[in-house]
Backbone atoms as SQL, in Angstrom:
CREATE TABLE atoms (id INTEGER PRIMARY KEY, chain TEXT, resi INTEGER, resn TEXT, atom TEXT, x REAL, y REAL, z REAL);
INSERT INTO atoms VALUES
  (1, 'A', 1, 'UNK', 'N', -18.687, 9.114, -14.381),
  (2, 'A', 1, 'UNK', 'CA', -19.607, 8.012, -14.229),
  (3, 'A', 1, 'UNK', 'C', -19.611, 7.166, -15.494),
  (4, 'A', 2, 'UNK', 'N', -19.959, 5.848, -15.518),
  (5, 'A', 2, 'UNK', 'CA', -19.669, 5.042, -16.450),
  (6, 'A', 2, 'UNK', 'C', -21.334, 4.454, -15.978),
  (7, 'A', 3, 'UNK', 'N', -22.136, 4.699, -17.241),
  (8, 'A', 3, 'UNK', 'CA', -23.734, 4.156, -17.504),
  (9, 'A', 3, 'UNK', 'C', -23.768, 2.571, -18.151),
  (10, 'A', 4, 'UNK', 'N', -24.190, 1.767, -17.979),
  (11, 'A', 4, 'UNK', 'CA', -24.023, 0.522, -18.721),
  (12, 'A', 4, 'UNK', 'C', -25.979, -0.314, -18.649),
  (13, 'A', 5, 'UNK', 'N', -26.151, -0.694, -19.765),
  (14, 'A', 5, 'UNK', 'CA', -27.635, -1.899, -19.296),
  (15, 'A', 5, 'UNK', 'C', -26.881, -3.287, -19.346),
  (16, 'A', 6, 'UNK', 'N', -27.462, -3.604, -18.049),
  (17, 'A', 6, 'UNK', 'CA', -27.227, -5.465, -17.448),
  (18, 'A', 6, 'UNK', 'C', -28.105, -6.247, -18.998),
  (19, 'A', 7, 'UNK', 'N', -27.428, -7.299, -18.727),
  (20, 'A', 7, 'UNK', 'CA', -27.879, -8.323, -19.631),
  (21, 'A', 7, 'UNK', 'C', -29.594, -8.219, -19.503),
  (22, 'A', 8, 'UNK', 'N', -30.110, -8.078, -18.506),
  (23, 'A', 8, 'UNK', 'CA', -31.550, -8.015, -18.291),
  (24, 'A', 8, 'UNK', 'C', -32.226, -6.601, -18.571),
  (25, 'A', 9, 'UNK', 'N', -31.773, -5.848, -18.940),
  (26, 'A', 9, 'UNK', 'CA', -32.389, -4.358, -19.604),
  (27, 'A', 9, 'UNK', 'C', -32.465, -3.947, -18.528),
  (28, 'A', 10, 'UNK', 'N', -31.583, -3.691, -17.355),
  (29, 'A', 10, 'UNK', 'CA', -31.875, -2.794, -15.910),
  (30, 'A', 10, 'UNK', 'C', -30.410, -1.837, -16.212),
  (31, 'A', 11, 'UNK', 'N', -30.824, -0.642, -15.992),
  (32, 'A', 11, 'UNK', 'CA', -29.519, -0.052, -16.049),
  (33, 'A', 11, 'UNK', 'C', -28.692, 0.258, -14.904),
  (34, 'A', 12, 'UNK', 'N', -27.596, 1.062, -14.998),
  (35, 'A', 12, 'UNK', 'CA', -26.332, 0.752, -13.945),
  (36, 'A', 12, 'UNK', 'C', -25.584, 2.125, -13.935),
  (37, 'A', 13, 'UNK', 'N', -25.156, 2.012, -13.063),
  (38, 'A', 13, 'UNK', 'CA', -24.011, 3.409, -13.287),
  (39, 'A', 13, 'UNK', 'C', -22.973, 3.321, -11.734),
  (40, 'A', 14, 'UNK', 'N', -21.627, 3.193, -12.400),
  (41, 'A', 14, 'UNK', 'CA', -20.795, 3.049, -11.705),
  (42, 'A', 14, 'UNK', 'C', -19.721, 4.155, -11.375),
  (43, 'A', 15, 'UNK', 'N', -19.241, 4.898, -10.542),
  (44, 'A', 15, 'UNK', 'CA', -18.521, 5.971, -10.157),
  (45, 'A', 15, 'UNK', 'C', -16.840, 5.321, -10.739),
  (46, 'A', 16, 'UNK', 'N', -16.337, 6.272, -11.550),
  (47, 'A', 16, 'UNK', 'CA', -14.927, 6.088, -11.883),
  (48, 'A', 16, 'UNK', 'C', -13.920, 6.760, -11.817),
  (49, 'A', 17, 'UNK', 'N', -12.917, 6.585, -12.331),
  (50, 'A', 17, 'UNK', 'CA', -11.902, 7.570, -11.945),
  (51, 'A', 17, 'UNK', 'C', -11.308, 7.377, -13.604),
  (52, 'A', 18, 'UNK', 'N', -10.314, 8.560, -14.292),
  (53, 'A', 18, 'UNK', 'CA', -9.233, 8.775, -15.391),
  (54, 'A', 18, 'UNK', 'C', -8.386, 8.148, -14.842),
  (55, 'A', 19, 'UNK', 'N', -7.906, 7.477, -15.339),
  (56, 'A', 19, 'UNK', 'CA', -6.115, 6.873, -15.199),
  (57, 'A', 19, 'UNK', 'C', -5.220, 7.319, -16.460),
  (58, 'A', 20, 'UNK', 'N', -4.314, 6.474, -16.419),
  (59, 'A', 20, 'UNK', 'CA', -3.092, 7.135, -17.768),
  (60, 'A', 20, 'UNK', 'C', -4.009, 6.859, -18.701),
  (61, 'A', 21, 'UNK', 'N', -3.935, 8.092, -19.876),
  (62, 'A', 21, 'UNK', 'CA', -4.274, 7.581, -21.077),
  (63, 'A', 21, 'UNK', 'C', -5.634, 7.819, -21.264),
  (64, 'A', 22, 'UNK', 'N', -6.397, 8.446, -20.098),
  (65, 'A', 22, 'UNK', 'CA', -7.908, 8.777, -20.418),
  (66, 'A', 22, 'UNK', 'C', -8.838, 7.613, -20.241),
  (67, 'A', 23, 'UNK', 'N', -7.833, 6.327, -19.886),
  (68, 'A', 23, 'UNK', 'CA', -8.940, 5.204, -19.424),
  (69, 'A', 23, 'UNK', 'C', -10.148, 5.597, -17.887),
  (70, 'A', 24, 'UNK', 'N', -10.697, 4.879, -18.129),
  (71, 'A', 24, 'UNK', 'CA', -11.610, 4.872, -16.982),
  (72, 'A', 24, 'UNK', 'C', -11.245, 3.100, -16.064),
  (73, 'A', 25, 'UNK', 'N', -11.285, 3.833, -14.835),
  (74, 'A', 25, 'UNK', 'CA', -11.182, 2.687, -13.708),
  (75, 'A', 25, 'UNK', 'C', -12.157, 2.776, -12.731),
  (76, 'A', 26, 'UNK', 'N', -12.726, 1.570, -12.531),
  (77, 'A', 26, 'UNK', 'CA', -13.820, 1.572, -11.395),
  (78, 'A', 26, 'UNK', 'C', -13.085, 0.187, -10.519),
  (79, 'A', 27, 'UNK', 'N', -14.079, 0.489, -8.927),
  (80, 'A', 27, 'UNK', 'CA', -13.514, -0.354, -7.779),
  (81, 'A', 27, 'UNK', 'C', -15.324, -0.798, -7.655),
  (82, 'A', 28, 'UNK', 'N', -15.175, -2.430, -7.979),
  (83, 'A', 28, 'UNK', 'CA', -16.971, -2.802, -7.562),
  (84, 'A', 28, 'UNK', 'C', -17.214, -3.636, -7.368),
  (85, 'A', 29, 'UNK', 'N', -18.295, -3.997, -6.469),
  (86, 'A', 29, 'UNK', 'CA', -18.530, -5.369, -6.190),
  (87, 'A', 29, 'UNK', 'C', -20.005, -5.768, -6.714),
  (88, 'A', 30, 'UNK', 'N', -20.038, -7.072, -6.483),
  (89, 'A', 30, 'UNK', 'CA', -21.408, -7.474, -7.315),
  (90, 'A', 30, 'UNK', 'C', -21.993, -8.654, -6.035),
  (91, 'A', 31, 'UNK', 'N', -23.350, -8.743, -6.705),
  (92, 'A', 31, 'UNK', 'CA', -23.531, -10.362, -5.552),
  (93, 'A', 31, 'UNK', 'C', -22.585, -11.467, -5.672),
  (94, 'A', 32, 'UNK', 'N', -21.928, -11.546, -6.031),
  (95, 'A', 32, 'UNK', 'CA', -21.084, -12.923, -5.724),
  (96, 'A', 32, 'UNK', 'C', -20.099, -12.740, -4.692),
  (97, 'A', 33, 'UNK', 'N', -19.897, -11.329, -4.839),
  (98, 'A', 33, 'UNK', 'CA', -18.627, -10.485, -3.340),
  (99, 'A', 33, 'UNK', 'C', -18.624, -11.627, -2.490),
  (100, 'A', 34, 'UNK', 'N', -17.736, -12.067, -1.964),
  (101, 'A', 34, 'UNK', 'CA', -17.450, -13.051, -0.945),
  (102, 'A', 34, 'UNK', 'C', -18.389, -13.792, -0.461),
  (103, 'A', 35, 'UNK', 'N', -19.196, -14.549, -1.502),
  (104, 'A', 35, 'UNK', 'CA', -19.888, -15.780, -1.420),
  (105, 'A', 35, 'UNK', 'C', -19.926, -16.607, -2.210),
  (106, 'A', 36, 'UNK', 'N', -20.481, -17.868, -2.445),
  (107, 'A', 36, 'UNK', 'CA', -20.733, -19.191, -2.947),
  (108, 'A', 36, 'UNK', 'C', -22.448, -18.992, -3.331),
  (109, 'A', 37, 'UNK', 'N', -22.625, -19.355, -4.045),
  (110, 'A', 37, 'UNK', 'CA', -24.371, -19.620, -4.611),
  (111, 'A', 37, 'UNK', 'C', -24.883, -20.317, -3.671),
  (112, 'A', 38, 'UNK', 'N', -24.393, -20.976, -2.618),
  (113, 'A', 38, 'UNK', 'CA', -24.768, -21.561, -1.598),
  (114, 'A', 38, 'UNK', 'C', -24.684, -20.982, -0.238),
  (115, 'A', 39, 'UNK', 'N', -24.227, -19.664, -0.659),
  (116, 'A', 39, 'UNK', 'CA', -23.785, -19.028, 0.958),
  (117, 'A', 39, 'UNK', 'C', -22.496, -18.356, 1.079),
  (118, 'A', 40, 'UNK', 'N', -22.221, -17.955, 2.103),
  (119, 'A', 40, 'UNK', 'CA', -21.134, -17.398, 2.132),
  (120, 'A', 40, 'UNK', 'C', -19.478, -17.944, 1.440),
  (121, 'A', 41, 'UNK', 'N', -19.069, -19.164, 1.663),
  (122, 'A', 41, 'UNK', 'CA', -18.583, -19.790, 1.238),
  (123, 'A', 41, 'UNK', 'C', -18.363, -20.954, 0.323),
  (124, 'A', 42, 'UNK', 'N', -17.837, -22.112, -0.102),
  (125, 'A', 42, 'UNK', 'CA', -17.924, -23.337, -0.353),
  (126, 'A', 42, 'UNK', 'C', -17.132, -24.289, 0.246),
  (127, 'A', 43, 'UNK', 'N', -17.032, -25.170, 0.068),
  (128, 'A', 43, 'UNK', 'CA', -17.221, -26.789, 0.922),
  (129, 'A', 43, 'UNK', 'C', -15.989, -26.140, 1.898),
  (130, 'A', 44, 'UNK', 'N', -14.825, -25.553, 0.917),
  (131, 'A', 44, 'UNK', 'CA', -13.333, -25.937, 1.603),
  (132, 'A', 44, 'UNK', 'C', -13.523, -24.366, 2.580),
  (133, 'A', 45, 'UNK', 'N', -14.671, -23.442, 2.378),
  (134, 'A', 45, 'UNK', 'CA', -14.335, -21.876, 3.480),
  (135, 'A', 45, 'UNK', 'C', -14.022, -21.588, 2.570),
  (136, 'A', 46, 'UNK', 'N', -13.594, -21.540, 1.567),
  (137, 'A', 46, 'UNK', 'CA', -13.146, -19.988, 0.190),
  (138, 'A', 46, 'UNK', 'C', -14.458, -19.508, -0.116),
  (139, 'A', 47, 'UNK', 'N', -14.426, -18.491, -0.252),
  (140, 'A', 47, 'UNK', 'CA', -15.503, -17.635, -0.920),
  (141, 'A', 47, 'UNK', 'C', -15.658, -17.778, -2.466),
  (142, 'A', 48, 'UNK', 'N', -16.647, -17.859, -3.253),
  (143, 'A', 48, 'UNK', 'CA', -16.585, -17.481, -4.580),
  (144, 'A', 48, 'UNK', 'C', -15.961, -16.507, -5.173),
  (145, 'A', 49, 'UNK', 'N', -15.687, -15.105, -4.606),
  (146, 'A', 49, 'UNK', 'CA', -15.464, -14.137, -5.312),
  (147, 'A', 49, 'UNK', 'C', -14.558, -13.363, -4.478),
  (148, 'A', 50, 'UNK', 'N', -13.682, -12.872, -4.403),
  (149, 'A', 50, 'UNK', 'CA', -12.949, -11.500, -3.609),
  (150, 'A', 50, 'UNK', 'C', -14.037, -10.787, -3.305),
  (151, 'A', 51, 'UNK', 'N', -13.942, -9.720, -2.165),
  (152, 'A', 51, 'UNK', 'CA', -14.226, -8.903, -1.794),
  (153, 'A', 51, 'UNK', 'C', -15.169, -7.829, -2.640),
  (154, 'A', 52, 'UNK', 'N', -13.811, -7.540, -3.494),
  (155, 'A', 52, 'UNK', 'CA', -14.594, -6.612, -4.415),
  (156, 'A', 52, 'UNK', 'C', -13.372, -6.665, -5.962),
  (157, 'A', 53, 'UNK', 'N', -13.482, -6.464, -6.902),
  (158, 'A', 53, 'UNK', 'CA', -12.535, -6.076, -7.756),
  (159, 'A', 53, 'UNK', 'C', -12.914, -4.786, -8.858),
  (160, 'A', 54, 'UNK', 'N', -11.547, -4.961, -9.785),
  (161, 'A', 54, 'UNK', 'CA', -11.606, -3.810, -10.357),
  (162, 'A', 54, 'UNK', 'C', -11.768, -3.968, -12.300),
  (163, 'A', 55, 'UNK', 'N', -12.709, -2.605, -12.892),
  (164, 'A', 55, 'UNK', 'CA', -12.827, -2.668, -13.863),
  (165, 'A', 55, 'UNK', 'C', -11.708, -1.649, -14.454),
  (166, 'A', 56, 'UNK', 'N', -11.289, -2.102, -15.644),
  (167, 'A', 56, 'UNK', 'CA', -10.518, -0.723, -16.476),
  (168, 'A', 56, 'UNK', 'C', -11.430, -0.983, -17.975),
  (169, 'A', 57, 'UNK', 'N', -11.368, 0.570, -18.487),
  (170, 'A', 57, 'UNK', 'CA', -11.694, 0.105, -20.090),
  (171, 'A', 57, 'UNK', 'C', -10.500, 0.695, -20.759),
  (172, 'A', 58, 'UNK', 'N', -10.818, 1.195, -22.143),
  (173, 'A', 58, 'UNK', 'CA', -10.110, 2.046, -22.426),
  (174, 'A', 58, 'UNK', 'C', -11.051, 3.120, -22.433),
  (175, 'A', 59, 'UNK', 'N', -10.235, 4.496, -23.415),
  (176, 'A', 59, 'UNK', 'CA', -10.437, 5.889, -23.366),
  (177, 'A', 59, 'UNK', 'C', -11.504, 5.877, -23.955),
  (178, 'A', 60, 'UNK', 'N', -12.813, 7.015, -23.179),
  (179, 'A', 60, 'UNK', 'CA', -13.782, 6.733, -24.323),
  (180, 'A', 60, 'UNK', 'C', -13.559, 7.607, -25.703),
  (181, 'A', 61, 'UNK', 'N', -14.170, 7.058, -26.619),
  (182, 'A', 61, 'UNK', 'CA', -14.573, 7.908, -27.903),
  (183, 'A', 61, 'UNK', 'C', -14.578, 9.176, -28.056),
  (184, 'A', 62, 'UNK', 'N', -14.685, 9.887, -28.902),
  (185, 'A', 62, 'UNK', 'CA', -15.268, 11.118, -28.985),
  (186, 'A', 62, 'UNK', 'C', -16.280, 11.176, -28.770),
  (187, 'A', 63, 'UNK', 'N', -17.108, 10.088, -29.169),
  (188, 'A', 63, 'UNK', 'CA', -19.020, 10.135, -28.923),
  (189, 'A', 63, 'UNK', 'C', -19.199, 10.106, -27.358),
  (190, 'A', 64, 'UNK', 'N', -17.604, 9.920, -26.563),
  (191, 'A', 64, 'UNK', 'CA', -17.735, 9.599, -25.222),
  (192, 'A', 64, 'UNK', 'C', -18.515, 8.019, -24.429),
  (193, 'A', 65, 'UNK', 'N', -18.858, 7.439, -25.907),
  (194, 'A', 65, 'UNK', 'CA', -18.868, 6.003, -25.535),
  (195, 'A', 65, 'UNK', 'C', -17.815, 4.913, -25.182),
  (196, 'A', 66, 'UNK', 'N', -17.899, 4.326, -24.677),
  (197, 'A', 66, 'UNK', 'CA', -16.547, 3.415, -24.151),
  (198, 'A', 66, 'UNK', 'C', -17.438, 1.320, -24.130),
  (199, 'A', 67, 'UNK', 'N', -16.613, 0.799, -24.730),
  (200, 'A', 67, 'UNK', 'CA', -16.763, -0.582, -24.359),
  (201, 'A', 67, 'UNK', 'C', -15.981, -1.160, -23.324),
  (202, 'A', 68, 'UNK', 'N', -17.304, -2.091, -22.804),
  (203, 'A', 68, 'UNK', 'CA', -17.096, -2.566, -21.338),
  (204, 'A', 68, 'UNK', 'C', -16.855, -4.016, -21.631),
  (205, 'A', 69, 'UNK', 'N', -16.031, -4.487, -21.306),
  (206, 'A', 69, 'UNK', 'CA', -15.390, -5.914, -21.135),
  (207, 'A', 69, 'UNK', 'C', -15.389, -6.829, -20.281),
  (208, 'A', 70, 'UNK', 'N', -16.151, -7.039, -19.465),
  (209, 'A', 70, 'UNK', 'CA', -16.360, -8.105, -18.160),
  (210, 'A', 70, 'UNK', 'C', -15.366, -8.916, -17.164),
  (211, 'A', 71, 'UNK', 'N', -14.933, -9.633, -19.091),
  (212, 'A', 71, 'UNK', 'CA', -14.527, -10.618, -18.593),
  (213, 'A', 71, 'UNK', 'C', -13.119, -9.933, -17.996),
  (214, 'A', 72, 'UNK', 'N', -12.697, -8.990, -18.516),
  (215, 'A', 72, 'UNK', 'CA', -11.679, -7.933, -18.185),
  (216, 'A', 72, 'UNK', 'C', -11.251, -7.978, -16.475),
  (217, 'A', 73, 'UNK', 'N', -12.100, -7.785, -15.542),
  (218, 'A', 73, 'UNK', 'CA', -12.190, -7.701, -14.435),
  (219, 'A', 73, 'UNK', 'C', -11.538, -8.071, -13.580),
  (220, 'A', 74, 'UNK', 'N', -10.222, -7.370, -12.321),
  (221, 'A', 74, 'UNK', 'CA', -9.402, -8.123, -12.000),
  (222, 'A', 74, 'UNK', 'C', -9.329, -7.837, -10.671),
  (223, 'A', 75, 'UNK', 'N', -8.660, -8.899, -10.195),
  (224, 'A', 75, 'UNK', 'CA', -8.706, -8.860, -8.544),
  (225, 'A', 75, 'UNK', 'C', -7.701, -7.804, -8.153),
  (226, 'A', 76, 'UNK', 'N', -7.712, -7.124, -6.948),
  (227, 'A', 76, 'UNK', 'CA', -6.990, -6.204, -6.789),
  (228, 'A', 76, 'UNK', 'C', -5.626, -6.417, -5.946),
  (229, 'A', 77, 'UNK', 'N', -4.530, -5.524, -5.857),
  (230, 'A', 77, 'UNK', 'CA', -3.348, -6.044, -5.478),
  (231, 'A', 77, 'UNK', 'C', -3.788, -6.635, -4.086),
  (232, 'A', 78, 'UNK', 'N', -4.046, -6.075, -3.533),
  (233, 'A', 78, 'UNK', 'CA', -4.330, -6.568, -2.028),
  (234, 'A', 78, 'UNK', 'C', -4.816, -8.104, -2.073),
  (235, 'A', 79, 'UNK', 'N', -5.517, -8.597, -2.901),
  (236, 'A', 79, 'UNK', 'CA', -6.216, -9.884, -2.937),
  (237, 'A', 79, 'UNK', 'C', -4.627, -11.152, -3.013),
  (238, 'A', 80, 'UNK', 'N', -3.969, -10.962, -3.208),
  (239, 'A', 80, 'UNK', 'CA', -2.662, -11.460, -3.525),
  (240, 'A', 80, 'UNK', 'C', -1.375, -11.563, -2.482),
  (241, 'A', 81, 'UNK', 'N', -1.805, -10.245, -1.390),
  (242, 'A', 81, 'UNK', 'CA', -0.456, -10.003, -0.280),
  (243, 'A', 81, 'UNK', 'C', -1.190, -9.019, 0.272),
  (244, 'A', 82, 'UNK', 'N', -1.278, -9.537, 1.500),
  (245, 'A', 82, 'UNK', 'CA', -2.082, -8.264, 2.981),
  (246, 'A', 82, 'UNK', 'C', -0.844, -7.170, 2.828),
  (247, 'A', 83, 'UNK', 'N', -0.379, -6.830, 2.344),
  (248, 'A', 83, 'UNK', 'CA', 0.800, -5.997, 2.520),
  (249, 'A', 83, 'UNK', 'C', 0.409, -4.338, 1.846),
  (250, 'A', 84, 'UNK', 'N', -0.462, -4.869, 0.034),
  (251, 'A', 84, 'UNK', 'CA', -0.904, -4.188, -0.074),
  (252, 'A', 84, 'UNK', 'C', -2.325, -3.357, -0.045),
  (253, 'A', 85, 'UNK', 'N', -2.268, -1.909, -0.066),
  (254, 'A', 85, 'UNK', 'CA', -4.047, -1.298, 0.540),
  (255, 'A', 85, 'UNK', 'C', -4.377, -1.110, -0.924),
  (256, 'A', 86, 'UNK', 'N', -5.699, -1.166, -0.047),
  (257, 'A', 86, 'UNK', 'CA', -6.967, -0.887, -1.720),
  (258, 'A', 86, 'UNK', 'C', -8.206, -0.397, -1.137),
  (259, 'A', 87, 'UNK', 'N', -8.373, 0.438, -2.558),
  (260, 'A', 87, 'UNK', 'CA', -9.600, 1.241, -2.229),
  (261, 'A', 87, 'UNK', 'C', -11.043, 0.188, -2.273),
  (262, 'A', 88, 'UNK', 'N', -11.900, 0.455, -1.414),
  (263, 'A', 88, 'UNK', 'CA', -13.264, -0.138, -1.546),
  (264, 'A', 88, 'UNK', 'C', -13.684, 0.220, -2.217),
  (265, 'A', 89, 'UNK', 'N', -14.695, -0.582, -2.817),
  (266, 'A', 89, 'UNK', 'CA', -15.890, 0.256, -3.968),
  (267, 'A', 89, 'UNK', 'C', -16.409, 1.401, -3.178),
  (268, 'A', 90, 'UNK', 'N', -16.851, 2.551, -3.487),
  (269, 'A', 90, 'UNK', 'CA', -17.552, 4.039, -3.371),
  (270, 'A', 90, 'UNK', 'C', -19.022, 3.553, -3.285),
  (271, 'A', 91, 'UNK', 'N', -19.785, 3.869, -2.428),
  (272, 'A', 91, 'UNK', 'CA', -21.430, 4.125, -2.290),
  (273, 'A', 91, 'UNK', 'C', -21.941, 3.771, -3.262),
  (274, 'A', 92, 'UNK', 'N', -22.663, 2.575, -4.022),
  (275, 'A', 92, 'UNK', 'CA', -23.021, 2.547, -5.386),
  (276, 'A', 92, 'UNK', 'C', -22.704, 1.741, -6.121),
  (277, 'A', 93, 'UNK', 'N', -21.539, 1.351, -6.008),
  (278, 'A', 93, 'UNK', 'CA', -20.644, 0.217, -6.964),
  (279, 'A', 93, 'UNK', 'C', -21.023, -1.130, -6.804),
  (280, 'A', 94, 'UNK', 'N', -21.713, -1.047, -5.919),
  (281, 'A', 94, 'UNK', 'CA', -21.957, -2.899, -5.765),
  (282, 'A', 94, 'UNK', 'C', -23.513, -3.197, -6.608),
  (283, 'A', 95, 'UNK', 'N', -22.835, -3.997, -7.539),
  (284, 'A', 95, 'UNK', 'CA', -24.274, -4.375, -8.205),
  (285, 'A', 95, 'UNK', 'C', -25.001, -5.291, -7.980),
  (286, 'A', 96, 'UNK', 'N', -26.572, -4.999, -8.035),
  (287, 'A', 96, 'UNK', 'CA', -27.335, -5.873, -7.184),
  (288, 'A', 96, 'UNK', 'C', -27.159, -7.784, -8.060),
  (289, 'A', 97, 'UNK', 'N', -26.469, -7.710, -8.975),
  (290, 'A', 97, 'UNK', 'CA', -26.539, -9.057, -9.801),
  (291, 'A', 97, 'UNK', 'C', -25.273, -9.636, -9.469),
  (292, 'A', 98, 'UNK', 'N', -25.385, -10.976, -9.811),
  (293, 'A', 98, 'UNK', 'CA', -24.010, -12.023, -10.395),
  (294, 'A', 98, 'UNK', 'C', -23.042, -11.740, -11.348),
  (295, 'A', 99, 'UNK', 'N', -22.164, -11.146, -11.399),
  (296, 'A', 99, 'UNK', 'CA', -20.914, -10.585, -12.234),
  (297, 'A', 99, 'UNK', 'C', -20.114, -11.945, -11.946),
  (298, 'A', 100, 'UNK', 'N', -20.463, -13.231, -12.874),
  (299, 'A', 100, 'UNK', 'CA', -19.266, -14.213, -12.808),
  (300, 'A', 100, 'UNK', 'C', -18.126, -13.910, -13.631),
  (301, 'A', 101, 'UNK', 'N', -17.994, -12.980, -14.536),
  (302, 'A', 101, 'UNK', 'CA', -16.558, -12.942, -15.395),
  (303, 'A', 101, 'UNK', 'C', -15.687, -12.539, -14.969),
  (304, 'A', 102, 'UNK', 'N', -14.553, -12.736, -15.549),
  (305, 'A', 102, 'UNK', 'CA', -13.042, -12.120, -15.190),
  (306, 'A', 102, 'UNK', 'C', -12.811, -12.967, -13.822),
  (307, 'A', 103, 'UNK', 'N', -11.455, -12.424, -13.298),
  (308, 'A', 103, 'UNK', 'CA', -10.640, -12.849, -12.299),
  (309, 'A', 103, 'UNK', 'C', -12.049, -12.873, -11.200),
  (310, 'A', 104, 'UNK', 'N', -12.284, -14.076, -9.932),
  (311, 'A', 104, 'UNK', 'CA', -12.843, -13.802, -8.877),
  (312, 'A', 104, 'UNK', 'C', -12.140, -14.263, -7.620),
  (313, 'A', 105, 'UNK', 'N', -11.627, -15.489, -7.936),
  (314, 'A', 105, 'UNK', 'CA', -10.297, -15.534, -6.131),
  (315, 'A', 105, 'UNK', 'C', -9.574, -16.177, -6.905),
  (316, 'A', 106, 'UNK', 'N', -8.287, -15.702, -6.006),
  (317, 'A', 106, 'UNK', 'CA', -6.793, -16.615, -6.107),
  (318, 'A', 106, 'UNK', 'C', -7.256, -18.399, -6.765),
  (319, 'A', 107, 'UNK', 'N', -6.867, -18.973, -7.213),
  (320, 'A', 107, 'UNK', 'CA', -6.327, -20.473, -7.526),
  (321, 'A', 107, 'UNK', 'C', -6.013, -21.081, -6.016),
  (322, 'A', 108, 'UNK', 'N', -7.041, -21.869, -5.679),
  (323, 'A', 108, 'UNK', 'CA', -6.226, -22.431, -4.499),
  (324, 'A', 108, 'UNK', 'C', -6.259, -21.807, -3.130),
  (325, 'A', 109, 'UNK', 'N', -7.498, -20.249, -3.088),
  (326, 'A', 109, 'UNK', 'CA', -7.540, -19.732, -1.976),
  (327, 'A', 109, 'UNK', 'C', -8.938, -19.497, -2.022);
């Protein structure tokens, strides 16, 4: 599990997984998940945000602390070519706030 406080002093905790190297990877979505501040979409039908995307950090510390990077945040292969599968965020991962940083849709989709 990866614990974090939102910009607003509410805390968080997101289910992760080890990857190479002892990093931590999470699959999550936030309120912007496939909407516009106006709704589901905007003017042209694109959504504001993919579905859902993904966090990596690096390895934590010895203190077992780890820094979280936002803007880091990237769309997942699937968002790019129906060809490839991806995991959904897990029970939990979707945070009740606006996560505008990092990657949110394709350029142009």
């Amino acid at each position: 599990e990866l614990s974090f406080t939102a910009p607003d002093g509410t805390g968080h905790t997101l289910q992760v997984s080890r990857v190479e190297g002892g990093a931590l990877w999470a699959v999550l979505a936030d309120a912007t998940s496939g909407r516009t501040p106006d709704g589901p979409s905007d003017a042209t039908g694109r959504p504001s945000s993919y579905r859902f995307r993904f966090l990596r950090t690096e390895a934590p510390g010895a203190d077992g602390s780890v820094r979280v990077d936002l803007n880091r945040i990237t769309l997942p292969p699937c968002a790019f070519n129906d060809n490839f599968l991806c995991p959904f965020p897990p029970p939990g991962n979707t945070l009740p706030f606006d996560l505008t940083a990092g990657e949110r849709r394709l350029s142009g989709s």
